[in-house]
C-alpha positions as CSV (number, residue, x, y, z in Angstrom):
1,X,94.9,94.2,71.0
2,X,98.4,95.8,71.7
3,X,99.3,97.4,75.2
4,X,99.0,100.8,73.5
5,X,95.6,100.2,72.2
6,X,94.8,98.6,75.6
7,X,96.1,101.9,77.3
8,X,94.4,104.3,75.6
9,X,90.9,102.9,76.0
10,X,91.8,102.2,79.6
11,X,92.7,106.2,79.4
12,X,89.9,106.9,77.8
13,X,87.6,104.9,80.4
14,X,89.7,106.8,83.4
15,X,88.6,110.3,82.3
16,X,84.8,109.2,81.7
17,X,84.9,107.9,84.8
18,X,86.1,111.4,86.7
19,X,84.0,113.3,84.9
20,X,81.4,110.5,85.9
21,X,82.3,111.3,89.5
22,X,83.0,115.0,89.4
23,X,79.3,115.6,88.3
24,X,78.0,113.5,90.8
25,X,79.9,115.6,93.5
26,X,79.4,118.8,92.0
27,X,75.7,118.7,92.0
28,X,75.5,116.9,95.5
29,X,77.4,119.9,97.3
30,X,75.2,122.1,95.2
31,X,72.4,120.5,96.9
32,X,73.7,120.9,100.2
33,X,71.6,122.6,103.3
34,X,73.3,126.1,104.2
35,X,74.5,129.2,101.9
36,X,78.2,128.8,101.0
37,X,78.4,132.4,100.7
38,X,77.2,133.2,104.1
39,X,79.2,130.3,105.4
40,X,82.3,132.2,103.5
41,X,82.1,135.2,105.6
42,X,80.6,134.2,109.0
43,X,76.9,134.9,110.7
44,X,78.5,138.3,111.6
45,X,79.7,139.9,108.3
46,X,76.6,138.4,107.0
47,X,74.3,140.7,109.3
48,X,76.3,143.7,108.5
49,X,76.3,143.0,104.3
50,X,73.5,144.4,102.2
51,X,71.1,142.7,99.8
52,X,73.7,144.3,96.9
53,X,76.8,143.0,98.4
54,X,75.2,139.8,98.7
55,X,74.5,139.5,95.7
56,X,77.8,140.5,94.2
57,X,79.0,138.0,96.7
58,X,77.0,135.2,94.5
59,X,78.1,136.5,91.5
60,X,82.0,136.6,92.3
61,X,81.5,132.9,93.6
62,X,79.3,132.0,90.9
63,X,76.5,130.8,92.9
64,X,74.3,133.2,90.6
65,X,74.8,130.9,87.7
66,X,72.6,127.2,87.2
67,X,74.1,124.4,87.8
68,X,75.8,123.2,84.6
69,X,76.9,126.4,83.7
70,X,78.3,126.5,86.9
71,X,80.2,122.8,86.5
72,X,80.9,124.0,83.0
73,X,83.0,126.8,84.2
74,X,84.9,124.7,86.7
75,X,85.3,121.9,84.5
76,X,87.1,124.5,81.8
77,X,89.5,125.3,84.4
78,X,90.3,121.8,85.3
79,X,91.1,120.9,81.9
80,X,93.8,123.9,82.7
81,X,94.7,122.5,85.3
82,X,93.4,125.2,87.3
83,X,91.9,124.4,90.4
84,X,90.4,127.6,91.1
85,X,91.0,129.0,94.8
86,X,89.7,128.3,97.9
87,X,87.2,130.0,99.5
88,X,88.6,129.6,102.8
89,X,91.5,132.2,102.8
90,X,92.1,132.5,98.8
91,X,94.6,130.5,98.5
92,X,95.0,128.3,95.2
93,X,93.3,124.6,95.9
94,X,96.5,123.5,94.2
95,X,98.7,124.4,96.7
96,X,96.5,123.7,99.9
97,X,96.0,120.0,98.8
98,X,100.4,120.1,97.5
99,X,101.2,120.6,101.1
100,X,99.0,118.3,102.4
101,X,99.6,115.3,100.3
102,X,102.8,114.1,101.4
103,X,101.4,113.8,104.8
104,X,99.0,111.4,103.1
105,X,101.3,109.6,101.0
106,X,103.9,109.0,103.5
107,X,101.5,107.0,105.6
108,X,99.7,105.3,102.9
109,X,103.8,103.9,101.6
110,X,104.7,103.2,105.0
111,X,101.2,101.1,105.5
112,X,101.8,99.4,102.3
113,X,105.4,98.8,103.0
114,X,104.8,97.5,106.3
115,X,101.8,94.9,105.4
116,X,103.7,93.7,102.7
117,X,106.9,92.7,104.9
118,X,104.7,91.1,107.3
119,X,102.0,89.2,105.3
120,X,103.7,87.5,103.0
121,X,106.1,85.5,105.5
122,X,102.9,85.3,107.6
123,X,101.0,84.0,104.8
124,X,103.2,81.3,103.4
125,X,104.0,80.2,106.8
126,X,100.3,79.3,107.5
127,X,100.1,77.6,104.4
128,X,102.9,75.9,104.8
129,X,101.1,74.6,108.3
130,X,97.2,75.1,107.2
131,X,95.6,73.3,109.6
132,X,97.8,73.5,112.4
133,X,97.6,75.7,115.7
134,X,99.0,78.9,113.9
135,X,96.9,78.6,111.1
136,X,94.0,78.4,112.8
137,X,94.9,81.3,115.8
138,X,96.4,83.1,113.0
139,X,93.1,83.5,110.9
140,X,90.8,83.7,114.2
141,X,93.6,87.0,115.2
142,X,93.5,88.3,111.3
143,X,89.7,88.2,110.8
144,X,88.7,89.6,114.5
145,X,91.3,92.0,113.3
146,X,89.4,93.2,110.1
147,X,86.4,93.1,111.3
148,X,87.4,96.0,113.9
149,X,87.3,99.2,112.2
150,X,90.3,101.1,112.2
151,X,89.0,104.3,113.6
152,X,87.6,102.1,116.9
153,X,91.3,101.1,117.8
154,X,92.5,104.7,117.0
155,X,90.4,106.0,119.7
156,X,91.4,103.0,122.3
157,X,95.3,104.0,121.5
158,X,94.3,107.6,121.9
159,X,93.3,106.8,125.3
160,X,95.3,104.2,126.6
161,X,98.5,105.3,124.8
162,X,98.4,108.8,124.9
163,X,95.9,110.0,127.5
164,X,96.3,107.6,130.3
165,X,100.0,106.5,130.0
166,X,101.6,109.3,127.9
167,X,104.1,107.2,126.0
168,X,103.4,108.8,122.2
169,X,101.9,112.1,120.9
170,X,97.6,112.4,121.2
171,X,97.6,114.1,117.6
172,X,99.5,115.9,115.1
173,X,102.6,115.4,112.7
174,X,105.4,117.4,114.9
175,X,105.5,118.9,118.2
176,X,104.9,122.7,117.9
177,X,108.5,123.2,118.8
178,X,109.8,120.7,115.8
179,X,111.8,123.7,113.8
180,X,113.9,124.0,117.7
181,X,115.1,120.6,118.1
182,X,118.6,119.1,116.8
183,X,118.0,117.0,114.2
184,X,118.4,113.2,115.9
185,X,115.0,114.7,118.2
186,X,113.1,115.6,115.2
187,X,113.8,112.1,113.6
188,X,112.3,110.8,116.9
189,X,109.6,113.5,117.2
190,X,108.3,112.3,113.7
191,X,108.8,108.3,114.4
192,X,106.6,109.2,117.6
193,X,104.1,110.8,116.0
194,X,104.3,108.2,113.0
195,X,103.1,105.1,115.3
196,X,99.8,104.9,116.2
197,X,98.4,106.0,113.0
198,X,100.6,104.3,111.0
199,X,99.2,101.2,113.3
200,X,96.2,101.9,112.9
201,X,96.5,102.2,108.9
202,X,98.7,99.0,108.7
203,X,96.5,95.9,110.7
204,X,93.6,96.2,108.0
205,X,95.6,95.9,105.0
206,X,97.9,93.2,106.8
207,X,94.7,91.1,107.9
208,X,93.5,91.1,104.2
209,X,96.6,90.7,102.3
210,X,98.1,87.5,104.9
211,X,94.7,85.7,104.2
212,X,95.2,86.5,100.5
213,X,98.8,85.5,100.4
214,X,97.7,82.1,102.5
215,X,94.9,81.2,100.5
216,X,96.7,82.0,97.2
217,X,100.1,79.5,98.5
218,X,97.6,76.8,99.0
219,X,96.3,77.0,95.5
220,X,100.0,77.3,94.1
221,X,100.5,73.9,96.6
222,X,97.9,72.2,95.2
223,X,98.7,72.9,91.5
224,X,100.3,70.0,89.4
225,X,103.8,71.5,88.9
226,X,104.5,71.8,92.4
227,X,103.7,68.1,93.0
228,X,106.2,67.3,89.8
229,X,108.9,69.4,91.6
230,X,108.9,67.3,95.0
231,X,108.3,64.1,92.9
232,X,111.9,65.2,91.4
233,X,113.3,65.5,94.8
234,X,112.7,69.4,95.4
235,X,112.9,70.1,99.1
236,X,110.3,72.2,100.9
237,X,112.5,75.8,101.3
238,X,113.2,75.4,97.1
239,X,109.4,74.8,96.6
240,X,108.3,77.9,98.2
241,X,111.2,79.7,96.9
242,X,111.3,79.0,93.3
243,X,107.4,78.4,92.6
244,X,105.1,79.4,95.6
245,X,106.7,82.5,96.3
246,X,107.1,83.7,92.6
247,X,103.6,82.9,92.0
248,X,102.1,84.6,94.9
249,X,103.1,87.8,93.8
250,X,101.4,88.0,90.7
251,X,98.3,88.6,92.2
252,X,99.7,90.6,95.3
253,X,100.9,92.9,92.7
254,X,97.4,93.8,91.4
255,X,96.1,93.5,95.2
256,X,98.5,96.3,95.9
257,X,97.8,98.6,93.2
258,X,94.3,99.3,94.1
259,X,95.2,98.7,97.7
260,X,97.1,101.9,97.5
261,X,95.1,104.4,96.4
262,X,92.0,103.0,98.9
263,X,94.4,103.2,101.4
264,X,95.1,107.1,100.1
265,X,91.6,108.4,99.8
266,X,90.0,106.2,102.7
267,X,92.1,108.2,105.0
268,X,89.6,111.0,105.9
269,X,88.3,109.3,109.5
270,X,91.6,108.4,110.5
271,X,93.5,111.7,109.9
272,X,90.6,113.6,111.4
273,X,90.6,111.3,114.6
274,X,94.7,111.9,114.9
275,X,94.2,115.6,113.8
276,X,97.2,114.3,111.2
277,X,97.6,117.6,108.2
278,X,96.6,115.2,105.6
279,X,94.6,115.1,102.6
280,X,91.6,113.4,104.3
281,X,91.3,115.5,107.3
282,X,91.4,118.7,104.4
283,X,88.6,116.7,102.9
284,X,86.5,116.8,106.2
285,X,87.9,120.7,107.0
286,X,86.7,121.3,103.3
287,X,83.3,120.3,103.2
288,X,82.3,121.6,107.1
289,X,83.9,124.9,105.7
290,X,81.3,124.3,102.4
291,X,84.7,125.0,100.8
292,X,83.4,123.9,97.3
293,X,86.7,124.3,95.4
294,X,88.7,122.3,97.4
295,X,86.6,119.7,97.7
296,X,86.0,119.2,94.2
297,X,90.0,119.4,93.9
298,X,90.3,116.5,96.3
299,X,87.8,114.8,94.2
300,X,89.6,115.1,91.3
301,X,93.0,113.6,93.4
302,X,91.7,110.4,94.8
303,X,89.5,109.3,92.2
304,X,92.3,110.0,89.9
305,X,94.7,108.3,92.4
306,X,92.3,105.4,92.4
307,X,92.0,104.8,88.6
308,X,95.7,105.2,87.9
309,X,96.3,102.6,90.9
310,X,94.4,100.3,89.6
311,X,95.6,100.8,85.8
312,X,99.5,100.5,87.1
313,X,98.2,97.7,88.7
314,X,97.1,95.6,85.7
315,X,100.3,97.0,83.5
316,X,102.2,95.3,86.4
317,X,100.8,91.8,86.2
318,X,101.5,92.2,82.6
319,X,105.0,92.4,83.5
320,X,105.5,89.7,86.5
321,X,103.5,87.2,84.4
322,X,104.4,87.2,80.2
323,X,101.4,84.7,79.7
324,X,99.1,88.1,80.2
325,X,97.7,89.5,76.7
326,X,95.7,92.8,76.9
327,X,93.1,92.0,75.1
C-alpha cells in the first residue's frame, strides 16, 4: 500500500472517529442536569417569561426536537463548516474559539519547544553516564516530577510567586493597561505573564520525553552498529553525533506529534487555574454556561487537533526513517 492509499484510509478513520466522538458528547450534554434555555436567560428573565415564550425559546434553540434530529441538524452545519452561534452572547462559535486559540497554541509550541531543547541533551547525557550519580538523581528528580500534577505546582507558584512575593503576574495574558505601554514593556508584560504557565506546561512533557530520549540512546548504545563504529576507532562525541543522536529522533518525532495536540486539548485545568483566555478555560466557561454550541465546537478542534497530530506524526517518521513502508 502507497502513502496515498495509506492517507486516505487514515482520513477516512479520522472522520469516523469525530463523528464517533461528537455523538458521544452531543448526547452526554443532552443528558445534562439543568435547562439550557433557562440557564440562557437567567433565573430572573426566566420568572418573568411565559409558558409561550418558553416554548418558543426551545424551539429557536432546538431543544423541542429529539435527540438525533437534533445532532442531525448540527452535524449538517458542521459539514458547512458552520458552527452555529453561541448561546452566550450570539456570537458565531467560530470566532469565539479563533480568538482564543492562539492563546492556546502559543503555549502548547513554546512547551513543546522548550522540552525538546532541554531533554534531549539531558537524555543522551544520562545515557551517556547511566548508572552514575546524574543518572540516578536525574530519574529520581524527572519521575517525582511527573508524578506531581501540573495543576498542584500551578497553585504553589500562584502563591509563593505571585501572592506572597509578587515577582510575576497572579493570572491573565496582559496587564489591563497592555494597549498603554511602549512596546519594549509589553514584550516584558507578555514574557511575565508567559512564565509560570508556560512552567507549569513544560516539566511534564520534559520528565517524559528525557526518560524517553535516555532509554531510547541506551538501546541505540547497545545495538551492533554502534559497537562496529568504536571497534573502527569512532570516538565518543562522533558516536552520539552521527548514530545515537540521528536515531533518537525517529521516535521523538512520533512522540511529539501526539505530544502536541495532548498538550493543546489537556490545557482546560491549567488555563482555568491562571485565568489564561485560552481554548481550555472557553471549554470550562462553555460548559458551566451549558453553552452547547461552543462546546461541541471545541469538540470538534481538539479531537481533530488530536487525530491530525497523530497522523503528521506517523507521515513524519516516514520521512526521518526511508526503511518505513505504509502498509
Amino acid at each position: 500500500m502507497g502513502m496515498g492509499a495509506y492517507l486516505v484510509r487514515r482520513l477516512v478513520l479520522a472522520v469516523l472517529t469525530i463523528v464517533g466522538i461528537t455523538v458521544v458528547t452531543f448526547v452526554m450534554t443532552r443528558l445534562a442536569p439543568g435547562d439550557p434555555a433557562l440557564a440562557r436567560i437567567g433565573e430572573s428573565a426566566a420568572i418573568r417569561m411565559s409558558a409561550t415564550e418558553y416554548q418558543q425559546l426551545r424551539e429557536y434553540l432546538e431543544l423541542d426536537q429529539p435527540v438525533v434530529v437534533q445532532y442531525g441538524r448540527w452535524l449538517n452545519r458542521v459539514v458547512r463548516l458552520d458552527f452555529g452561534r453561541s448561546w452566550s452572547g450570539g456570537r458565531p462559535v467560530a470566532e469565539r474559539i479563533a480568538e482564543r486559540l492562539g492563546a492556546t497554541l502559543s503555549l502548547a509550541l513554546l512547551a513543546l519547544g522548550l522540552s525538546v531543547a532541554i531533554s534531549i541533551p539531558l537524555g543522551l547525557y544520562s545515557a551517556a553516564r547511566a548508572g552514575g550519580w546524574f543518572d540516578r538523581l536525574g530519574g529520581v528528580l524527572l519521575y517525582a516530577l511527573y508524578a506531581i500534577p501540573n495543576y498542584v505546582i500551578a497553585i504553589v507558584l500562584i502563591a509563593v510567586v505571585s501572592v506572597k512575593f509578587g515577582w510575576l503576574p497572579v493570572s491573565g495574558r496582559r496587564s489591563p493597561d497592555f494597549d498603554l505601554l511602549p512596546f519594549w514593556r509589553q514584550v516584558l508584560d507578555l514574557a511575565k505573564h508567559y512564565v509560570l504557565i508556560t512552567l507549569c506546561f513544560t516539566y511534564p512533557v520534559l520528565a517524559y520525553q528525557t526518560r524517553f530520549v535516555r532509554n531510547n540512546a541506551l538501546e541505540i548504545l547497545a545495538a551492533p552498529f554502534v559497537r562496529t563504529a568504536r571497534a573502527k576507532g569512532v570516538g565518543d562525541w562522533g558516536v552520539y553525533a552521527r548514530h545515537v543522536f540521528r536515531n533518537t529522533l525517529i521516535p521523538l518525532v512520533t512522540l511529539l506529534g501526539i505530544l502536541f495536540p495532548v498538550v493543546v486539548s489537556g490545557s482546560v485545568v491549567l488555563e482555568y487555574v491562571f485565568g489564561w483566555p485560552g481554548i481550555g478555560s472557553l471549554y470550562v466557561d462553555s460548559v458551566l454556561a451549558r453553552d452547547y454550541p461552543v462546546v461541541m465546537g471545541l469538540t470538534v478542534v481538539t479531537a481533530g487537533a488530536v487525530l491530525l497530530g497523530t497522523l503528521l506524526a506517523d507521515l513524519s517518521y516516514g520521512l526521518v526513517d526511508p526503511r518505513v513502508r505504509y502498509d
